[in-house]
C-alpha positions in Angstrom: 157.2 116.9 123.8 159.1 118.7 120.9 157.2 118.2 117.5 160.1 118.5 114.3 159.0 122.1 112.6 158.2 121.3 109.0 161.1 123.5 106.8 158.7 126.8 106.0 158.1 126.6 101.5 160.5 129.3 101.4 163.5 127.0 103.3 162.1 123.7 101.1 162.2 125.9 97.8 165.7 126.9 98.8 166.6 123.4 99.3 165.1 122.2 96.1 166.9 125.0 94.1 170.3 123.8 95.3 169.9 120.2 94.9 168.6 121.1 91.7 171.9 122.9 90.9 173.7 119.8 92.6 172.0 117.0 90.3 170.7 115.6 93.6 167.6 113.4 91.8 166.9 111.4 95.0 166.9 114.6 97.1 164.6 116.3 95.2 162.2 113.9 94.1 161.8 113.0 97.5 160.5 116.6 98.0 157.9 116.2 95.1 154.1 114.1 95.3 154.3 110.5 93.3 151.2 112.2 90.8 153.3 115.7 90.9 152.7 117.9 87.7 155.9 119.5 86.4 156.4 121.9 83.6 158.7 121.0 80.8 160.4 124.5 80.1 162.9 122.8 78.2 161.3 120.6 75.9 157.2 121.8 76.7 154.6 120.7 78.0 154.1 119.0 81.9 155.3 115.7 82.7 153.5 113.6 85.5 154.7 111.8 88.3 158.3 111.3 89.9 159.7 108.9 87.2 158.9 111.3 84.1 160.3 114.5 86.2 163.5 112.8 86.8 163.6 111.2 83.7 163.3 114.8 82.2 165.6 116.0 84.3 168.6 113.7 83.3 168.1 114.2 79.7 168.4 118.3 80.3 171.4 117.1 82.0 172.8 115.4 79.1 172.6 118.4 77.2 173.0 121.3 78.9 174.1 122.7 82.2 171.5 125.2 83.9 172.0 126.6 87.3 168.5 127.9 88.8 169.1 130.8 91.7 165.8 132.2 93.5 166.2 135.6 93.9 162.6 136.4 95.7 159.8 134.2 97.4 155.5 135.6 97.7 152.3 133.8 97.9 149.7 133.9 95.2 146.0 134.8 96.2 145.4 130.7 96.4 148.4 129.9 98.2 150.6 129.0 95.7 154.3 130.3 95.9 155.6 131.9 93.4 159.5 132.1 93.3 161.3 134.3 90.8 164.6 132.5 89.6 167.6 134.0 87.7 168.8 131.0 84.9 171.7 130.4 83.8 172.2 127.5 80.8 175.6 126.8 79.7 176.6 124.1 77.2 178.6 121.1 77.9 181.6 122.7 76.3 180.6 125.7 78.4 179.6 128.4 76.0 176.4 130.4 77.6 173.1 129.4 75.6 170.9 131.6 78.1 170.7 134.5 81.1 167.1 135.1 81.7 164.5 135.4 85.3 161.6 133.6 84.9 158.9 132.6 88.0 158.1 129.4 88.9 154.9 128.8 90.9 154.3 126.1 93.4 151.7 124.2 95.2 152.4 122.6 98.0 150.8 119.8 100.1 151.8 119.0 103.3 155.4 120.0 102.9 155.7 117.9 99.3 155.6 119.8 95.9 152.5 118.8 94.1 153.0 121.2 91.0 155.4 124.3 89.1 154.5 126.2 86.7 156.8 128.4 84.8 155.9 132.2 83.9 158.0 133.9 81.5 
């Protein structure tokens, strides 16, 4: 009997990333825990929990269009993965507000994101 491979952190991080990019709420908040903790590099701070991440995540929207590109994946001494990201935030009216790399570092459960934290 063939047992489905769980996508490796690097494939689910990829996939995140782009339905980030895509506005694809149900898609990623699928991928997250209901309890996840999720940094607020927008506004600061962590929000908790599905319905304050996509909550957060719609009014960033409102405002301002970032696109999020990993450019390279590694695993922290406790697991965690820790995926540098090239950002770029436009405005609505499209002027460019931001160009910067930042890392964002994960823990995962069982496939699900259980919490990011950003590193300048």
């Amino acid at each position: 009997m063939d047992v489905p491979r769980r996508p490796t952190s690097q494939a689910l991080l990829t996939n995140l990333y782009a339905a980030f990019n895509r506005r694809d709420v149900p898609t990623l908040l699928a991928a997250l825990t209901p309890d996840v903790s999720w940094a607020n590099g927008w506004e600061g701070g962590v929000v908790h929990g599905r319905d304050e991440v996509a909550a957060y995540w719609r009014r960033q929207w409102e405002q301002l269009e970032p696109v999020v590109t990993p450019t390279a994946f590694g695993t922290e001494a406790d697991g965690r993965v820790a995926v540098t990201v090239h950002q770029v935030v436009h405005d609505k009216a499209g002027a460019k507000l931001a160009v910067h790399t930042v890392t964002h570092v994960y823990r995962l459960d069982d496939g699900l994101v259980t919490e990011m934290e950003i590193r300048e």
